[in-house]
C-alpha positions as protocol buffer text, in pm:
chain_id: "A"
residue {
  index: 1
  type: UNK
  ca { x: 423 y: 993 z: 2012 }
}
residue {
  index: 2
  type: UNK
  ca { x: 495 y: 656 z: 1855 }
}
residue {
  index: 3
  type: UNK
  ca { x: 862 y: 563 z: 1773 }
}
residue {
  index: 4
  type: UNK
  ca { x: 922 y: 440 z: 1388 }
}
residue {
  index: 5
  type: UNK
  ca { x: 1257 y: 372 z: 1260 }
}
residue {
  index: 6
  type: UNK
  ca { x: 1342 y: 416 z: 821 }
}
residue {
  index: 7
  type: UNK
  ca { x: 1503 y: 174 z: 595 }
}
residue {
  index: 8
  type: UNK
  ca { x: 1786 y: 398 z: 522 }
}
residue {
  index: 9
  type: UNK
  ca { x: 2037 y: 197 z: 714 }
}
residue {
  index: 10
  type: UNK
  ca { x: 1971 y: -163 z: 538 }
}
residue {
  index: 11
  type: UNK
  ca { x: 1954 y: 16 z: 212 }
}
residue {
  index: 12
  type: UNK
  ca { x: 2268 y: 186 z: 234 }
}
residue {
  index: 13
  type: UNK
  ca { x: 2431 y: -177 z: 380 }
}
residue {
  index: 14
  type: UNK
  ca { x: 2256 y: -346 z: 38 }
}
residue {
  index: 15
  type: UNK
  ca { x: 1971 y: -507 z: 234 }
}
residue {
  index: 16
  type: UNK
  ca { x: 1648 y: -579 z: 39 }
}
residue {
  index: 17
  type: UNK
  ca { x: 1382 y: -408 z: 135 }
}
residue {
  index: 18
  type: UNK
  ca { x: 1180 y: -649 z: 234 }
}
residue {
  index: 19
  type: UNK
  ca { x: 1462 y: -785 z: 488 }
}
residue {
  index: 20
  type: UNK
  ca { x: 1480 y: -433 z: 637 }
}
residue {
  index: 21
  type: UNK
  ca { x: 1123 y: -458 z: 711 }
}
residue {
  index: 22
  type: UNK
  ca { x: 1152 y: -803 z: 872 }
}
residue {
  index: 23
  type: UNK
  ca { x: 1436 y: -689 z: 1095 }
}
residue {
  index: 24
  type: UNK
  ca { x: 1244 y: -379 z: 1191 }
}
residue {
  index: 25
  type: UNK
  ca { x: 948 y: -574 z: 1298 }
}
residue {
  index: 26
  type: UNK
  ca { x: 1211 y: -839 z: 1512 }
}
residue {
  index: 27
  type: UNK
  ca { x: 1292 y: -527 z: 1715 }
}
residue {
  index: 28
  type: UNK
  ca { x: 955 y: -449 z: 1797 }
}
residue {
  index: 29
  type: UNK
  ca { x: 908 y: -120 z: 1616 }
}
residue {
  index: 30
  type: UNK
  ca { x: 593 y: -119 z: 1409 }
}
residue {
  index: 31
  type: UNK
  ca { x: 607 y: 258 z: 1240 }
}
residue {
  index: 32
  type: UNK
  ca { x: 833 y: 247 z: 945 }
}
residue {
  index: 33
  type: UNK
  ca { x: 950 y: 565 z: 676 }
}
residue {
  index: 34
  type: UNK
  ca { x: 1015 y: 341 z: 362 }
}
residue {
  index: 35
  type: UNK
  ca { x: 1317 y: 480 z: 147 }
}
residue {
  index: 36
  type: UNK
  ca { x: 1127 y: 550 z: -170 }
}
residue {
  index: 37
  type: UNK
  ca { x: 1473 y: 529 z: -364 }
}
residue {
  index: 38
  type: UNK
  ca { x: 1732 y: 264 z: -388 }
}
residue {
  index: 39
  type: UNK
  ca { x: 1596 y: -67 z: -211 }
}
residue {
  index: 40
  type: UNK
  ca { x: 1243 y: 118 z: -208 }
}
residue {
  index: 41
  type: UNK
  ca { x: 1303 y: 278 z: -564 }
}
residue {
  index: 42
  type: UNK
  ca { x: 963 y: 259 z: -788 }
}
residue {
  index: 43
  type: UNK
  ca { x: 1119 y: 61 z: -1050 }
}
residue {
  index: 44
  type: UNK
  ca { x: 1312 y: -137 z: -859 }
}
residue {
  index: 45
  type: UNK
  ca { x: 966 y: -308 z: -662 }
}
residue {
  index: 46
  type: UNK
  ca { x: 866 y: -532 z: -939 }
}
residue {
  index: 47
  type: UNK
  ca { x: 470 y: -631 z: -882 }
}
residue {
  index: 48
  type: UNK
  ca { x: 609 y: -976 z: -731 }
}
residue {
  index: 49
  type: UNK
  ca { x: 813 y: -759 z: -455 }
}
residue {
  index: 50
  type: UNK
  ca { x: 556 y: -549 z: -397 }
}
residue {
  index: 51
  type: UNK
  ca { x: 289 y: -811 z: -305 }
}
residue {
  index: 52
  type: UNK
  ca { x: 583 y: -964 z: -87 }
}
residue {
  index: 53
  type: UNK
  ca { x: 621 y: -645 z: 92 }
}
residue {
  index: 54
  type: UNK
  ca { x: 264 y: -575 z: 145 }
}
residue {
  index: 55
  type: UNK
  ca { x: 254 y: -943 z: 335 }
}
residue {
  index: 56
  type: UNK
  ca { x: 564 y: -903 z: 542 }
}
residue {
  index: 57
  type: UNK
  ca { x: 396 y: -550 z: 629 }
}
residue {
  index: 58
  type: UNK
  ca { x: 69 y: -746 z: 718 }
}
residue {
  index: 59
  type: UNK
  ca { x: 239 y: -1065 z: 896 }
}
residue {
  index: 60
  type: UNK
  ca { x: 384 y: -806 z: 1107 }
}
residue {
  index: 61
  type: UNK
  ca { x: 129 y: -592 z: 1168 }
}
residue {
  index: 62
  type: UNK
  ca { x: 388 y: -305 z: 1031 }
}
residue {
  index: 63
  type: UNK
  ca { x: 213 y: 66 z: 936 }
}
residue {
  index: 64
  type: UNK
  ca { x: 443 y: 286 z: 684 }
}
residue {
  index: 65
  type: UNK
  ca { x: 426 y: 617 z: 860 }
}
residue {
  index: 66
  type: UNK
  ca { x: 617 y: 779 z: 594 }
}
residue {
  index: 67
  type: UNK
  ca { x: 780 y: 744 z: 205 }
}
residue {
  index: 68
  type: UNK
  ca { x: 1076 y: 933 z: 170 }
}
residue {
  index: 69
  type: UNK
  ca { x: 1044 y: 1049 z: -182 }
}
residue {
  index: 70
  type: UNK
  ca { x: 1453 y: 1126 z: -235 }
}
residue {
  index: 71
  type: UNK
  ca { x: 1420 y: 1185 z: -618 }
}
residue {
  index: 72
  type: UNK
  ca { x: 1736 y: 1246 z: -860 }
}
residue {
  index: 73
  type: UNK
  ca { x: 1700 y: 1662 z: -960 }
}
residue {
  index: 74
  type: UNK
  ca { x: 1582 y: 1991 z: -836 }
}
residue {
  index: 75
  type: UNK
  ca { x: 1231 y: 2036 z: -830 }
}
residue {
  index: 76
  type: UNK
  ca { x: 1357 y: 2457 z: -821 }
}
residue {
  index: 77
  type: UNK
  ca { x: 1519 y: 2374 z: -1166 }
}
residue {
  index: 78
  type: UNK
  ca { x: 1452 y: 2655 z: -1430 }
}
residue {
  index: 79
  type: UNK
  ca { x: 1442 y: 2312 z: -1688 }
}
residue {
  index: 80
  type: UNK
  ca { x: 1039 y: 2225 z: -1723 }
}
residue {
  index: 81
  type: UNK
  ca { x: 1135 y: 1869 z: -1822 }
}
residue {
  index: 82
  type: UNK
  ca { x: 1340 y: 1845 z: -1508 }
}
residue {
  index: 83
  type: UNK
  ca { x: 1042 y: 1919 z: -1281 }
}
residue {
  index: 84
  type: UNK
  ca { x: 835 y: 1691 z: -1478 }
}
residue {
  index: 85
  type: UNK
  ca { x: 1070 y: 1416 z: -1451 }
}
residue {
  index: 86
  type: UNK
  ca { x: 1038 y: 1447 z: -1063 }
}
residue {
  index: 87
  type: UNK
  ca { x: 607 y: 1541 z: -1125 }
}
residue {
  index: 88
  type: UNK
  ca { x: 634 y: 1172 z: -1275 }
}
residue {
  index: 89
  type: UNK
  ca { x: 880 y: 970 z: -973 }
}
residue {
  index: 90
  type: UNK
  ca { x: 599 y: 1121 z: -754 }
}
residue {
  index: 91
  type: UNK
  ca { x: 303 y: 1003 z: -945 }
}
residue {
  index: 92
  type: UNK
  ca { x: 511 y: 608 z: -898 }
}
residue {
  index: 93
  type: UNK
  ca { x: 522 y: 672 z: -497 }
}
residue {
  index: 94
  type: UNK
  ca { x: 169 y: 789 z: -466 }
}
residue {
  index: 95
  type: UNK
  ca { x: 128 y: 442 z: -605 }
}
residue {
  index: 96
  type: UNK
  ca { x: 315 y: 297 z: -371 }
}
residue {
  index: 97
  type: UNK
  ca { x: 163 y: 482 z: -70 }
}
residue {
  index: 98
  type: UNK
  ca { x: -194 y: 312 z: -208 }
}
residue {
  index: 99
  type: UNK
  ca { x: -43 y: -14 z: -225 }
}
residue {
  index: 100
  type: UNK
  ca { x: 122 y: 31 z: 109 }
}
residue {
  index: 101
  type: UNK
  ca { x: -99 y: 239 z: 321 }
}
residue {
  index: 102
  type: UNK
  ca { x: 110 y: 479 z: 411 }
}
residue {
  index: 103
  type: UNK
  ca { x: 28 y: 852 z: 541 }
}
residue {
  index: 104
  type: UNK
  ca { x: 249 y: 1091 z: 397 }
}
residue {
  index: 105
  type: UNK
  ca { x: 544 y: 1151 z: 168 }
}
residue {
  index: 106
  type: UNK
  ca { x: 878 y: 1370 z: 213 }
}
residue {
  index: 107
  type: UNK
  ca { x: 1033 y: 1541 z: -32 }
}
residue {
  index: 108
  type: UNK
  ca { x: 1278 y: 1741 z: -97 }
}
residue {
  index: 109
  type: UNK
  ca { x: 1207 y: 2119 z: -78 }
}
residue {
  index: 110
  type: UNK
  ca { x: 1450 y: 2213 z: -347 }
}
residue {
  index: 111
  type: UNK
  ca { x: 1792 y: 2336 z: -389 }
}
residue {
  index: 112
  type: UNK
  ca { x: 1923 y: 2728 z: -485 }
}
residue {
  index: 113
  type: UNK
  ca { x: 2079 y: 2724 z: -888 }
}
residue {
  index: 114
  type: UNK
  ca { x: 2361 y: 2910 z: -1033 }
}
residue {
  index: 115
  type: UNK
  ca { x: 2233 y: 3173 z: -1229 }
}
residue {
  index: 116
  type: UNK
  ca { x: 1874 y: 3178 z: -1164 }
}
residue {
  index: 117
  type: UNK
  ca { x: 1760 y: 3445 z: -920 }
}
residue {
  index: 118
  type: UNK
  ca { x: 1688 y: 3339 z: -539 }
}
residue {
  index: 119
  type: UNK
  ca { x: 1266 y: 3405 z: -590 }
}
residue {
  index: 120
  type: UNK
  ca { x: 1267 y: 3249 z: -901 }
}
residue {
  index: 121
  type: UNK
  ca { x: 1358 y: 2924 z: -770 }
}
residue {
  index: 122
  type: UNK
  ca { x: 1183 y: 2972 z: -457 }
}
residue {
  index: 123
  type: UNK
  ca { x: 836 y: 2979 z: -630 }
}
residue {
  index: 124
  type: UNK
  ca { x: 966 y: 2669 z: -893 }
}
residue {
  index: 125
  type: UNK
  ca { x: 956 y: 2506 z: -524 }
}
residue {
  index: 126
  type: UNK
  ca { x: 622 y: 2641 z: -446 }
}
residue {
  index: 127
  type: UNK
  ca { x: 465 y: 2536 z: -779 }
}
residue {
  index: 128
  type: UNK
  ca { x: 562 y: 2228 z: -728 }
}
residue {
  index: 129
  type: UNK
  ca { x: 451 y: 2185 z: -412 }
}
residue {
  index: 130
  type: UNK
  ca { x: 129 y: 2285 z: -493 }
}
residue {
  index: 131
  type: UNK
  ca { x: 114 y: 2034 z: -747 }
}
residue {
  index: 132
  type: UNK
  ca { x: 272 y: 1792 z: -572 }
}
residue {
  index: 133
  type: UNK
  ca { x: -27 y: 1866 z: -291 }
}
residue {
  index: 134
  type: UNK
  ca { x: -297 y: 1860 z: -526 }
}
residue {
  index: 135
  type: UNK
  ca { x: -165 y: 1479 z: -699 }
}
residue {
  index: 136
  type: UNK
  ca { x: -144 y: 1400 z: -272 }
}
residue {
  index: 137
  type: UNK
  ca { x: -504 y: 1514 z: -225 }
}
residue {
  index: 138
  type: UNK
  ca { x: -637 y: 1170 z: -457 }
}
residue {
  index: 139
  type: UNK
  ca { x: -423 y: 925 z: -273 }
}
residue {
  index: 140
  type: UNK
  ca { x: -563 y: 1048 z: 69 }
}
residue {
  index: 141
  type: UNK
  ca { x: -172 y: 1112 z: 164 }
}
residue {
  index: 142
  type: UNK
  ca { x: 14 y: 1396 z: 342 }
}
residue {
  index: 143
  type: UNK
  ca { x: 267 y: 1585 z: 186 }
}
residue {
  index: 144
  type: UNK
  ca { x: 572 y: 1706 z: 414 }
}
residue {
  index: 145
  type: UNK
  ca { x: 964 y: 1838 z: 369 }
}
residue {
  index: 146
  type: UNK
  ca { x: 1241 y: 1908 z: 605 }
}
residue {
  index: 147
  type: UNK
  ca { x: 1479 y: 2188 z: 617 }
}
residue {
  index: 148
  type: UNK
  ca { x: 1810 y: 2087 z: 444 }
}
residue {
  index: 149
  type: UNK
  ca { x: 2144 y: 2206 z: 659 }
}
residue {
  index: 150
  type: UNK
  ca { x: 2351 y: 2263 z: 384 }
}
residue {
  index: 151
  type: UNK
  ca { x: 2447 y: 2625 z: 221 }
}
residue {
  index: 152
  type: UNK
  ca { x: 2295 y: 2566 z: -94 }
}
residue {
  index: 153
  type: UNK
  ca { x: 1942 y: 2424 z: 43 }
}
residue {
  index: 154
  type: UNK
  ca { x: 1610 y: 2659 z: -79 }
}
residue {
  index: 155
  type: UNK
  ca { x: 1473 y: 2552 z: 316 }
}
residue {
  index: 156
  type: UNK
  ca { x: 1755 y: 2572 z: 573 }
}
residue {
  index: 157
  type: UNK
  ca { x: 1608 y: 2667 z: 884 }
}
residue {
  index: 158
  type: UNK
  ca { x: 1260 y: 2646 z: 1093 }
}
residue {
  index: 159
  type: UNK
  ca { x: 1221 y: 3010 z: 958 }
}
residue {
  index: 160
  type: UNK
  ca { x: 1207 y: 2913 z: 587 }
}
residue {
  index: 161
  type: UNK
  ca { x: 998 y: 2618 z: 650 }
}
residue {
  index: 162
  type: UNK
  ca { x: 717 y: 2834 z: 819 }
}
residue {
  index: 163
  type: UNK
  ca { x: 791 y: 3042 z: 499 }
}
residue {
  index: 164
  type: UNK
  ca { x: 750 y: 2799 z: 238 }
}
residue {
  index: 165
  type: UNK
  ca { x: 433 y: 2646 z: 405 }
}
residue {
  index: 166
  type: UNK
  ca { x: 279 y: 3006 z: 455 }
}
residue {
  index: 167
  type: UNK
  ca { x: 372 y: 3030 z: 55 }
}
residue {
  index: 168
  type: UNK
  ca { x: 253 y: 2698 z: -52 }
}
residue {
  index: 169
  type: UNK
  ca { x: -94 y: 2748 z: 152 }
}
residue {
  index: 170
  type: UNK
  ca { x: -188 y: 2385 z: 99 }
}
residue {
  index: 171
  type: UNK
  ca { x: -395 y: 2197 z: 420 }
}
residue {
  index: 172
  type: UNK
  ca { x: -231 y: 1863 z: 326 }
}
residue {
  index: 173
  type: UNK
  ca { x: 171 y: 2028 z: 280 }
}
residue {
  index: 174
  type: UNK
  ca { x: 299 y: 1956 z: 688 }
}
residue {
  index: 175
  type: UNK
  ca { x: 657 y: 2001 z: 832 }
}
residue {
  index: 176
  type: UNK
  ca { x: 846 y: 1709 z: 906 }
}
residue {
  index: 177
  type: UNK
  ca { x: 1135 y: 1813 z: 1182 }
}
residue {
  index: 178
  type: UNK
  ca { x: 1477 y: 1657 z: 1124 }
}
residue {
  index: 179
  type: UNK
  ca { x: 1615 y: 1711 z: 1517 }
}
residue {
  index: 180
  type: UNK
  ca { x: 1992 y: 1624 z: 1361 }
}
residue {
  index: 181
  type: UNK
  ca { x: 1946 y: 1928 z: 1089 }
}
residue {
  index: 182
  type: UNK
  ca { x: 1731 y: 2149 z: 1392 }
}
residue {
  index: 183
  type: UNK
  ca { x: 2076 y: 2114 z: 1620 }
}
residue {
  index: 184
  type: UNK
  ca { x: 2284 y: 2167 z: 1302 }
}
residue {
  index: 185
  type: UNK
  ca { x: 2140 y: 2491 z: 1167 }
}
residue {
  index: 186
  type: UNK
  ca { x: 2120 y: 2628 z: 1529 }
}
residue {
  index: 187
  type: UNK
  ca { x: 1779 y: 2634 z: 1582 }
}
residue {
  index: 188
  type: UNK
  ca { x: 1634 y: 2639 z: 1929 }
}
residue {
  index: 189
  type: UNK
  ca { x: 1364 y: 2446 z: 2137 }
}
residue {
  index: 190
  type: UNK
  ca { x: 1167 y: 2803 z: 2118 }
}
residue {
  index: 191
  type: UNK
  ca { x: 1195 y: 2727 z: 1752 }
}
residue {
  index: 192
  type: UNK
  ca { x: 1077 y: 2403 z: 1718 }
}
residue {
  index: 193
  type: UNK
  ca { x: 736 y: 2489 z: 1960 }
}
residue {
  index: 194
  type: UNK
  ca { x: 641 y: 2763 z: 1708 }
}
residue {
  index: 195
  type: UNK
  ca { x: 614 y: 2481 z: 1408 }
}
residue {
  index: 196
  type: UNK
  ca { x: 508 y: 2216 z: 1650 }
}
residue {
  index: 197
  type: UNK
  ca { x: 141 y: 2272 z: 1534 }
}
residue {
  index: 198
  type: UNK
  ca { x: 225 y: 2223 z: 1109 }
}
residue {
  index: 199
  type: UNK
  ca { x: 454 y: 1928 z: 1215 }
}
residue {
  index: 200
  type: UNK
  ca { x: 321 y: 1617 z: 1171 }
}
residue {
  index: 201
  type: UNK
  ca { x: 650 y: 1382 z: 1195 }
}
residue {
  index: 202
  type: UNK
  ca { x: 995 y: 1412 z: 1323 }
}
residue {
  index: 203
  type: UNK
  ca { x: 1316 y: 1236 z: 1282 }
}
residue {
  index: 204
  type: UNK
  ca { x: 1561 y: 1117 z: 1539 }
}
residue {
  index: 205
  type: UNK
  ca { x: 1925 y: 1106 z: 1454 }
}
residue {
  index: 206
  type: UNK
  ca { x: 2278 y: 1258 z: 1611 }
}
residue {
  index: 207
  type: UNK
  ca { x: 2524 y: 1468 z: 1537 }
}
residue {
  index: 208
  type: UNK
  ca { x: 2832 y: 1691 z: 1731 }
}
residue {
  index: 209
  type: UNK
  ca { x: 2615 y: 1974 z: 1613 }
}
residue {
  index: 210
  type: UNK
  ca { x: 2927 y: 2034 z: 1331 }
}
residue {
  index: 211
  type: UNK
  ca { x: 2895 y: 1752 z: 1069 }
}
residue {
  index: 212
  type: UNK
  ca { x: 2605 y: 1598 z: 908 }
}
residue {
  index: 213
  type: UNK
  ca { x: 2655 y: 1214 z: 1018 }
}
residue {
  index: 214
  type: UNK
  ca { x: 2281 y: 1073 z: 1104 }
}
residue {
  index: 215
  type: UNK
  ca { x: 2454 y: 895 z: 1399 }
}
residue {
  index: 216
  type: UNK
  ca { x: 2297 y: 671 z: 1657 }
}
residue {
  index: 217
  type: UNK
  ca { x: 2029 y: 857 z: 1837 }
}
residue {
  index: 218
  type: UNK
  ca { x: 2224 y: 996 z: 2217 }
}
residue {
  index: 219
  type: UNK
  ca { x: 2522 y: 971 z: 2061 }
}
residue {
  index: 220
  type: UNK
  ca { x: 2607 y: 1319 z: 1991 }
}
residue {
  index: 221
  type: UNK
  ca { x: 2556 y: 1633 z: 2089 }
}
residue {
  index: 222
  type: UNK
  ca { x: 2162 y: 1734 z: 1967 }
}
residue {
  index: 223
  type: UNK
  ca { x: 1940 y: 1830 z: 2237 }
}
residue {
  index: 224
  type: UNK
  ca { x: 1739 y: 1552 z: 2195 }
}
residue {
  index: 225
  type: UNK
  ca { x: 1532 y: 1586 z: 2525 }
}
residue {
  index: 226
  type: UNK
  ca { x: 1407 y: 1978 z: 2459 }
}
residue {
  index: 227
  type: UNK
  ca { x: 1348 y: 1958 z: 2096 }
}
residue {
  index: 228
  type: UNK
  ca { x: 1130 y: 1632 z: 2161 }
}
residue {
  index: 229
  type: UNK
  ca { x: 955 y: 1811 z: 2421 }
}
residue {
  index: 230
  type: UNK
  ca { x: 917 y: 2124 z: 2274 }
}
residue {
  index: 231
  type: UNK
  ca { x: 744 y: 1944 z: 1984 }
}
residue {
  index: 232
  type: UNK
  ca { x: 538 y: 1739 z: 2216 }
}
residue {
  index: 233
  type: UNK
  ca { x: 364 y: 2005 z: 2419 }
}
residue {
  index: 234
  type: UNK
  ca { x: 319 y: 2249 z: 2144 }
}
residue {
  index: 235
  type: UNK
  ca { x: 42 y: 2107 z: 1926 }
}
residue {
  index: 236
  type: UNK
  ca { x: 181 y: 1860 z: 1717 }
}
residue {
  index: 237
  type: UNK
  ca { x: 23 y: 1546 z: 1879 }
}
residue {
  index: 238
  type: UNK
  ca { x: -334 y: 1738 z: 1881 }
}
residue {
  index: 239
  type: UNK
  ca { x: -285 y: 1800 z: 1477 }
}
residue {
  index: 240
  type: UNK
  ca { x: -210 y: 1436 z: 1406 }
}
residue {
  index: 241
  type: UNK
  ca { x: -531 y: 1334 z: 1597 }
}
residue {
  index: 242
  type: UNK
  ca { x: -728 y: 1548 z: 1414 }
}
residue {
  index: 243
  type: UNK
  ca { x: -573 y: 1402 z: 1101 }
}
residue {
  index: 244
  type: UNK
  ca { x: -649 y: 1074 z: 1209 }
}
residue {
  index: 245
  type: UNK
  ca { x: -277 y: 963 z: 1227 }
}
residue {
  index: 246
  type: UNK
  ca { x: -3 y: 880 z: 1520 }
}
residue {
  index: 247
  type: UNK
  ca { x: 265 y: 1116 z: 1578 }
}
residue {
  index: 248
  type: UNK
  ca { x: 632 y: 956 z: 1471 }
}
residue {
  index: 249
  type: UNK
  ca { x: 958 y: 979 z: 1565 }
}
residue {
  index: 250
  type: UNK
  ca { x: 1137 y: 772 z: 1310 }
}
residue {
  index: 251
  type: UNK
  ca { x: 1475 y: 659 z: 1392 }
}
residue {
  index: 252
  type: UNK
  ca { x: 1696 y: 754 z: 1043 }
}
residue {
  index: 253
  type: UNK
  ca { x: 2035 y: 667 z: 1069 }
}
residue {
  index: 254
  type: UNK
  ca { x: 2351 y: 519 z: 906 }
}
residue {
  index: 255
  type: UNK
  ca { x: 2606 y: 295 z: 988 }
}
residue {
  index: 256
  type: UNK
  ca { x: 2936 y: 560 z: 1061 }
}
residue {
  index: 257
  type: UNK
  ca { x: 3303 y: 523 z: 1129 }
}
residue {
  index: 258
  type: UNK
  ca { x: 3222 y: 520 z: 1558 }
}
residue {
  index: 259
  type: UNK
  ca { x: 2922 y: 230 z: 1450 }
}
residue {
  index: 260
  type: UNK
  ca { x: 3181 y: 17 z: 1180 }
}
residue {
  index: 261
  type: UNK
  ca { x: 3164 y: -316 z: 1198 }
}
residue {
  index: 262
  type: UNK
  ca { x: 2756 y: -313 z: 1305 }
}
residue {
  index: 263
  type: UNK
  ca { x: 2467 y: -393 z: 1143 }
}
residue {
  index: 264
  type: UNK
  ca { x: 2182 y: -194 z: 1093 }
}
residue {
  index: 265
  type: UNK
  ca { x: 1967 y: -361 z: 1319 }
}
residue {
  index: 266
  type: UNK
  ca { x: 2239 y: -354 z: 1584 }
}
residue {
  index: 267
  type: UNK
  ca { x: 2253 y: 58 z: 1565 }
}
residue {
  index: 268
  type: UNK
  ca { x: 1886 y: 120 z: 1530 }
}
residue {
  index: 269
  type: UNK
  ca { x: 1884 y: -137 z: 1873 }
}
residue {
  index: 270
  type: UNK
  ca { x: 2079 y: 143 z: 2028 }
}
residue {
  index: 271
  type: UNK
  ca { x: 1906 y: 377 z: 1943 }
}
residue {
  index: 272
  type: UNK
  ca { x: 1604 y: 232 z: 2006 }
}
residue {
  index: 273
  type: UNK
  ca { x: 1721 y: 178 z: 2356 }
}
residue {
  index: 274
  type: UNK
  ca { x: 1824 y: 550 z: 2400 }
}
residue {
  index: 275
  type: UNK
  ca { x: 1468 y: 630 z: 2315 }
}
residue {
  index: 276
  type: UNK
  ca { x: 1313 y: 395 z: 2588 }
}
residue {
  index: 277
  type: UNK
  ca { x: 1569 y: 516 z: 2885 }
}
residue {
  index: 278
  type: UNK
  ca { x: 1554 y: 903 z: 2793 }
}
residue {
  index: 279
  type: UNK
  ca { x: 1262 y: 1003 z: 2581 }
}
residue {
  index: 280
  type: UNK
  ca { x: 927 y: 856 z: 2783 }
}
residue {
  index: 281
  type: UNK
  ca { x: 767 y: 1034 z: 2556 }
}
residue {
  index: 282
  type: UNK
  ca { x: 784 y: 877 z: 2287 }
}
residue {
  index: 283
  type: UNK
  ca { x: 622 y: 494 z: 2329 }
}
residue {
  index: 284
  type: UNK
  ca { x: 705 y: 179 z: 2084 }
}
């Protein structure tokens, strides 16, 4: 498994994308998840950015392991011209996965709606999906989602992802495993070596196992060492390889009231570092 670390951090601190990218590389992390909103927003990479980035990626021999397609809506909206606004952000980051080379896209699986019946939005997510899958297919690119820990999430558990993939029935729609929403939701090791062999990336962040923070990866309280294991000897690696693509364990973080006063370079460092004395599993 190949550690990656996302642009999250810089964006959130106001850094350009393209300096994100450069200060990645200076810590000698080559697998990146590119925010695909704010700093990495479609219409914020004007042609002239976008040929920058693509150099700094190639200077730096960088690979984007993932695009993080956080779009504004609810792709489980009963409103058509909702889901088609979202339909049409995706169309603008397939664009950028062709431009950037990168694998696979994450999205978000969808969110329950006041008023509109539980199945009804569930299959709105599963249409979409599907579509979403079939636009992927084109572009070469994998398609994957995470379970959301909060109460009004469509997908908040390991149960409901195995759910929605077993619904959606696509070969390119994978399971990307959040370990800071696994710990939060409760789920165990057991849990995350049943959907080791649909999961094609994870994400490394902390928590106390109470609060949604994305803190600085051994900082908390999230089992890091089991879930990463679980994951590892359960058939994850051997799907990437036949996919043709590393396994990755992007670092996604943010800066926090215990990391004020850092930079994001300086807490993905630490992380980094947490990685290299306690996970040998996972290789830069």
């Amino acid at each position: 498994m190949k550690l990656g670390a996302g642009t999250y951090a810089w964006s959130a601190a106001g850094y350009v994308m393209e300096d994100a990218l450069r200060e990645i590389a200076a810590l000698g992390i080559r697998y990146v998840d590119m925010l695909g909103c704010d700093h990495g927003h479609p219409g914020v990479l004007t042609a002239v950015k976008r040929k920058d980035i693509a150099r700094i990626i190639d200077d730096h021999d960088l690979h984007i392991s993932s695009i993080l397609a956080l779009y504004d809506g609810n792709i489980a909206s009963a409103l058509s011209r909702e889901r088609a606004d979202i339909l049409d952000y995706m169309h603008r980051i397939f664009d950028l996965c062709g431009e950037f080379a990168a694998d696979q896209i994450l999205y978000k699986p969808g969110d329950k709606i006041i008023g509109l019946p539980y199945d009804a939005a569930w299959e709105n997510s599963v249409a979409f999906t599907r579509k979403t899958a079939d636009m992927a297919r084109g572009y070469g690119v994998l398609i994957t989602f995470e379970l959301v820990p909060r109460p009004f999430a469509l997908v908040q558990t390991i149960a409901e992802m195995e759910r929605m993939l077993d619904d959606v029935g696509c070969e390119n729609v994978f399971a990307n495993l959040d370990l800071g929403h696994v710990a939060l939701v409760r789920d165990s090791a057991a849990d995350c070596a049943r959907i080791a062999p649909c999961t094609v990336h994870l994400h490394l962040n902390d928590n106390d196992t109470y609060v949604h923070t994305n803190d600085v990866v051994g900082s908390g309280s999230v089992p890091m060492e089991a879930y990463v294991a679980a994951v590892c000897k359960n058939g994850a690696e051997g799907t990437c390889a036949s996919l043709g693509i590393p396994l990755v364990a992007g670092i996604e973080i943010e800066l926090t009231e215990d990391t004020a006063g850092k930079t994001p370079a300086e807490i993905t460092r630490m992380s980094r570092d947490y990685v290299r004395d306690h996970l040998p599993s996972i290789t830069i």
